[in-house]
C-alpha positions as semicolon CSV with decimal commas, in nm:
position;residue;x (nm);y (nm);z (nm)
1;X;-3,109;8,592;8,730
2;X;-3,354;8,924;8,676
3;X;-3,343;9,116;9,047
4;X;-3,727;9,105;9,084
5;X;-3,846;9,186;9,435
6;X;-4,006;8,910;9,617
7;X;-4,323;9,132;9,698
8;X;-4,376;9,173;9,354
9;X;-4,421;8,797;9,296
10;X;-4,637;8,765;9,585
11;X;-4,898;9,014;9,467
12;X;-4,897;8,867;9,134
13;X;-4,965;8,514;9,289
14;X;-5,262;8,718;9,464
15;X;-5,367;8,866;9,102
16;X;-5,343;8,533;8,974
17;X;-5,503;8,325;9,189
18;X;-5,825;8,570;9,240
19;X;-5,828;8,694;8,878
20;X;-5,925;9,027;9,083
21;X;-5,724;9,358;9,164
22;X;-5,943;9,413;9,454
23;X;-5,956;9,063;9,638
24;X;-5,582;9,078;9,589
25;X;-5,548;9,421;9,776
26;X;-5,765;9,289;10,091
27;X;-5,558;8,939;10,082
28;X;-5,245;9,174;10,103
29;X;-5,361;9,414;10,305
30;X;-5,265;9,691;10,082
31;X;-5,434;9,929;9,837
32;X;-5,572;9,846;9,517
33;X;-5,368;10,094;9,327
34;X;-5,050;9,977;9,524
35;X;-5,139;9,607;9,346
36;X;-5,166;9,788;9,018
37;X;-4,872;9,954;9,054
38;X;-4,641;9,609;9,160
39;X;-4,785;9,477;8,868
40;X;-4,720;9,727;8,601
41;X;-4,336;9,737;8,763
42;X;-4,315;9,317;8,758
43;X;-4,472;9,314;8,386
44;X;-4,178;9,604;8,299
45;X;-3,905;9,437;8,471
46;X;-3,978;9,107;8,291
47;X;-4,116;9,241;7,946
48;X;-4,411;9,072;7,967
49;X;-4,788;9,137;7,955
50;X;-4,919;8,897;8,259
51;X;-5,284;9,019;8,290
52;X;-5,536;9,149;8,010
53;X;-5,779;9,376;8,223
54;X;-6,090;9,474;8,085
55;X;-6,378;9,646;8,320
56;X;-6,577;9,374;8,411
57;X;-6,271;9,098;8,447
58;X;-5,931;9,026;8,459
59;X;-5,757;8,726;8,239
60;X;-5,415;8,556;8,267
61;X;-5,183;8,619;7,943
62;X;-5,058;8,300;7,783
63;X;-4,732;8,428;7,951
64;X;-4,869;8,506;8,322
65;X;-5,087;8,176;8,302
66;X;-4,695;8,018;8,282
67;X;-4,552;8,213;8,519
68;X;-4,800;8,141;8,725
69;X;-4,778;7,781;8,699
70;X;-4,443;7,798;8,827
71;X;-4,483;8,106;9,096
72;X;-4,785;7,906;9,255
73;X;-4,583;7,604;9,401
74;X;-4,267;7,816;9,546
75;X;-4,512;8,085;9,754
76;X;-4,720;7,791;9,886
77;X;-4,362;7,667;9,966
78;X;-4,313;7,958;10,166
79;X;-4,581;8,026;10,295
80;X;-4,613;7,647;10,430
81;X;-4,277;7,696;10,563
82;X;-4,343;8,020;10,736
83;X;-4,643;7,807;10,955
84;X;-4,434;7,520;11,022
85;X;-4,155;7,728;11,176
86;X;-4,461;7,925;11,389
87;X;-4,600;7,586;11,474
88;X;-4,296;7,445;11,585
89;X;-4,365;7,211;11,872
90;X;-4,729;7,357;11,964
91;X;-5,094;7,326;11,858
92;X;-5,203;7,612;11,954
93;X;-5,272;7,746;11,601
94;X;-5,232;7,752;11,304
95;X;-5,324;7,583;10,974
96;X;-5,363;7,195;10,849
97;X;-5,481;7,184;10,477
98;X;-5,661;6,857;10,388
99;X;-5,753;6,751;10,018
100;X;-6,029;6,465;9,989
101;X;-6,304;6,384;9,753
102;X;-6,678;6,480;9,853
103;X;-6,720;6,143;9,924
104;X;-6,384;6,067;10,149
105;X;-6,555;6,394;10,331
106;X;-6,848;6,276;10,381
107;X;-6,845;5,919;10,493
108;X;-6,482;5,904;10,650
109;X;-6,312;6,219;10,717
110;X;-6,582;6,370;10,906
111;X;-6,567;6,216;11,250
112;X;-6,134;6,283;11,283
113;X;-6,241;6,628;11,185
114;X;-6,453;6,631;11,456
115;X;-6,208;6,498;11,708
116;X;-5,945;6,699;11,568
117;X;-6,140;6,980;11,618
118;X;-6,219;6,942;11,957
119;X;-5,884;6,889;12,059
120;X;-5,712;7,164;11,927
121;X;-6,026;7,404;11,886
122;X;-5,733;7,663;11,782
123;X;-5,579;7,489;11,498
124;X;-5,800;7,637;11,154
125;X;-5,879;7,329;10,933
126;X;-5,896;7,358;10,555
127;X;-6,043;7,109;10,336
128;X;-6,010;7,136;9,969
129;X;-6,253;6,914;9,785
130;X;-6,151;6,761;9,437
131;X;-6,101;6,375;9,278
132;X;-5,882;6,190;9,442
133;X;-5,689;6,227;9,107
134;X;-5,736;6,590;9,083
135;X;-5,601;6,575;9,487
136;X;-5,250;6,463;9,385
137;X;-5,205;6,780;9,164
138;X;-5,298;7,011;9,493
139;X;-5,025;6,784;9,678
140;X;-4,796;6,857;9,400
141;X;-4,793;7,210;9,409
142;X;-4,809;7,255;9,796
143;X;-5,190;7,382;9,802
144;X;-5,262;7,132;10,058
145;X;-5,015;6,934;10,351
146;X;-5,192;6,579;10,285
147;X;-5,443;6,401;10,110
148;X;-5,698;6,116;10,176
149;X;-5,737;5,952;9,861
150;X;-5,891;5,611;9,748
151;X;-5,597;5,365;9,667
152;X;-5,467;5,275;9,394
153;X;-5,389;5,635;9,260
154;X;-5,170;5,584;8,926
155;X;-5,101;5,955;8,985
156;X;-4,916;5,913;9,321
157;X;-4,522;5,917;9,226
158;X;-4,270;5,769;9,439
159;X;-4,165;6,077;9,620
160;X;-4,523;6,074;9,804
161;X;-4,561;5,870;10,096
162;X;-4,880;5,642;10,123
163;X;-5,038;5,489;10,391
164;X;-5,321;5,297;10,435
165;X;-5,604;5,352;10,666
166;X;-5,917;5,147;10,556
167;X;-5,963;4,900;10,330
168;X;-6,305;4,848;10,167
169;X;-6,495;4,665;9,873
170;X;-6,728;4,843;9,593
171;X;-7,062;4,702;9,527
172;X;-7,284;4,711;9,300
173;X;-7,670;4,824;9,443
174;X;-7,968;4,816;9,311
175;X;-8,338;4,932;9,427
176;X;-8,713;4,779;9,457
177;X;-8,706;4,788;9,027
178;X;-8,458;4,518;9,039
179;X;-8,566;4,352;9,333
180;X;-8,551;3,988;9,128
181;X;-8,191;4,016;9,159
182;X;-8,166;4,010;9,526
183;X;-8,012;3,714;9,674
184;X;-7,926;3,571;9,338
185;X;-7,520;3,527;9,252
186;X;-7,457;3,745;8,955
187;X;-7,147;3,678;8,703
188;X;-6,980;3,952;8,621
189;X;-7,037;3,924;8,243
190;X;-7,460;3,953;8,381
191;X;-7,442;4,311;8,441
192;X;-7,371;4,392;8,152
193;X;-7,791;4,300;8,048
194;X;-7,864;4,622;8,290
195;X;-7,822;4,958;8,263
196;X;-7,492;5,051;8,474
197;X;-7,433;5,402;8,674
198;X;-7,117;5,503;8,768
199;X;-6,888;5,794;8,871
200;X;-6,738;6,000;8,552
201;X;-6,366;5,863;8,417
202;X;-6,243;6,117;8,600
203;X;-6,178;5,944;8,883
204;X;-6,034;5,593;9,050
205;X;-6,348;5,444;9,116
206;X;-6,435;5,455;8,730
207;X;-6,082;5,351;8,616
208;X;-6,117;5,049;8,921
209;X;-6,433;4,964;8,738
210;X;-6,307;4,942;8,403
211;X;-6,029;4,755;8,439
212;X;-6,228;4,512;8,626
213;X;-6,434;4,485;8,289
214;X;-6,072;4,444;8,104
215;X;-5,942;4,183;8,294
216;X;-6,219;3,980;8,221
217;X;-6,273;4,071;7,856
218;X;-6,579;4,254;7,909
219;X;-6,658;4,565;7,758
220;X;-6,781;4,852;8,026
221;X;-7,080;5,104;7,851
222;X;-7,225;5,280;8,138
223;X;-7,554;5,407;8,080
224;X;-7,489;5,741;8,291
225;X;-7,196;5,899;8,428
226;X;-7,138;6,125;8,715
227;X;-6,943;6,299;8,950
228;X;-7,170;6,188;9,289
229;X;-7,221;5,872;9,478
230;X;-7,485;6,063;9,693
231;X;-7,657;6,093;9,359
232;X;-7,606;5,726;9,207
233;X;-7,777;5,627;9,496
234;X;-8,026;5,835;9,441
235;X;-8,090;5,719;9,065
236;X;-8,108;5,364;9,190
237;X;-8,368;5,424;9,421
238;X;-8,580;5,488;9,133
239;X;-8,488;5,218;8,891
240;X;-8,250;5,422;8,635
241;X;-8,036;5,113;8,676
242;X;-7,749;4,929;8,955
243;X;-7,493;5,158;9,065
244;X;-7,150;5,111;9,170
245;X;-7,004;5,238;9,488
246;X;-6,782;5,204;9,712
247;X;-6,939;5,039;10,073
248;X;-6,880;5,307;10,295
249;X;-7,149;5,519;10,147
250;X;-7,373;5,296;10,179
251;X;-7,706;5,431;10,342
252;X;-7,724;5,187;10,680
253;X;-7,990;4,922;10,700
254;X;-8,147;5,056;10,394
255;X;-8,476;4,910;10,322
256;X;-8,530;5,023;9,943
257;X;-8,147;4,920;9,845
258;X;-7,976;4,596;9,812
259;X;-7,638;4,510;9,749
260;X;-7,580;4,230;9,425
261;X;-7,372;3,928;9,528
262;X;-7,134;3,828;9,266
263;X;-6,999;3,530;9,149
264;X;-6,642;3,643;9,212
265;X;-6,555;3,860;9,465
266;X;-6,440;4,175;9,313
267;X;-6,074;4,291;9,492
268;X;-6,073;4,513;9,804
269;X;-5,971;4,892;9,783
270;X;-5,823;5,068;10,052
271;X;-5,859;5,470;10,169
272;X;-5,490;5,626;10,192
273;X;-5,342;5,900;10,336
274;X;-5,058;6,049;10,111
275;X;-4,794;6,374;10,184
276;X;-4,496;6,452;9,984
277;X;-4,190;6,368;10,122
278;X;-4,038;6,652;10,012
279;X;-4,203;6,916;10,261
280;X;-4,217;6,845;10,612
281;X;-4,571;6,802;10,774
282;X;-4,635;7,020;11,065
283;X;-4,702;6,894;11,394
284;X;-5,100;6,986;11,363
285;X;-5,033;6,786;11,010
286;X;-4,872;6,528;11,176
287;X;-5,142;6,482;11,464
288;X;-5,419;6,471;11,247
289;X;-5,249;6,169;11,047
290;X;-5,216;5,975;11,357
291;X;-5,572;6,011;11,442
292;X;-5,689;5,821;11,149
293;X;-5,377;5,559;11,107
């Protein structure tokens, strides 16, 4: 094993992560040249070229975009163990670090923030916004204690721990331009005679959707894909086509949308929170989960 000082991996994890000399040196509280200096001793005492600097940026080498991928993980390790051991039986402080969707923000999260919040005005509260896909990867590598994530995940493993919190169905909507729809039972295999606006494959709602559509034999061809609901709904207010959603971002008592009954009721969903089992939750962590469960 190479004797590499633990400092020196810490300001590289700095470099890395801010692609900057400078916003590394205020993270750390030391000088700039001090991080240039760690670095030009790390890159010597591992033979390696981590960083191409130029004036204007910095870049990660092929070889310090690897080491990075495994540095990142063990100092959020650390560093998640250095708060839990300071927040030992108290909420007077410290962190909690949530990762949700913009959506799972929006329309659920917001109110336990709120109470959170006002509860333990000293505990800081970081939410990290990505797919609820894309959320399993922060969970992964420590960048976050917990996620909220629509369920089923197929990228939750068995070492994370799920549980559920709200079930709900997705709909499919549509505004005054399809208006001849309303009330009328829809097959499934109908839809497919209108344009269809969905979230991006990059996400569970759109893989929901689509095997919905396989299940039945159907072929799913959206006609646009994106990465909003606010903005689907938006779209099918003025008559690009029915959107699919999930019902808890539904505008309430909406006069210009409509949800489409179906013939067959499509299968509920439910909103989950998930934490790896292997690092222990906090107890700010730990409260916040049994607000919402």
């Amino acid at each position: 094993m190479m004797d590499v000082n633990y400092e020196l991996y810490k300001v590289f994890y700095f470099v890395a992560k801010t692609l900057s000399f400078s916003e590394a040196s205020k993270s750390l509280y030391i000088s700039q040249s001090a991080v240039s200096q760690s670095i030009k001793t790390l890159e010597k005492k591992l033979n390696q070229h981590l960083f191409i600097r130029s004036t204007k940026k910095v870049q990660l080498t092929p070889e310090g975009n690897m080491l990075f991928k495994h540095i990142e993980p063990a100092i959020n390790l650390i560093m998640r163990g250095e708060t839990h051991l300071m927040e030992t039986h108290t909420l007077s402080g410290g962190q909690i670090r949530i990762g949700a969707s913009d959506t799972i923000c929006r329309y659920f999260l917001v109110p336990y923030l709120q109470e959170f919040h006002e509860k333990y005005p000293n505990v800081h509260i970081k939410v990290t916004n990505s797919t609820s896909i894309e959320c399993v990867s922060l969970l992964a590598n420590g960048s976050v204690d917990f996620i909220v994530t629509n369920f089923p995940n197929r990228k939750l493993l068995d070492n994370i721990k799920t549980v559920m919190v709200k079930d709900f169905y997705d709909v499919f909507i549509g505004g005054p331009k399809y208006k001849s729809l309303r009330n009328i039972p829809l097959a499934l295999e109908e839809l497919q005679n209108y344009p269809l606006l969905m979230l991006d494959k990059n996400s569970t709602t759109s893989e929901f959707l689509h095997n919905l559509f396989h299940k039945n034999g159907l072929d799913l061809i959206p006609e646009i894909e994106i990465s909003s609901n606010d903005l689907l709904i938006d779209l099918t207010r003025i008559g690009l086509g029915i959107a699919f959603v999930p019902d808890y971002c539904l505008p309430p008592q909406s006069k210009d949308l409509f949800t489409i009954r179906l013939e067959k009721e499509i299968p509920k969903r439910h909103l989950a929170v998930a934490y790896s089992e292997q690092f222990p939750l906090s107890q700010a962590a730990k409260s916040f989960i049994d607000l919402m469960v």
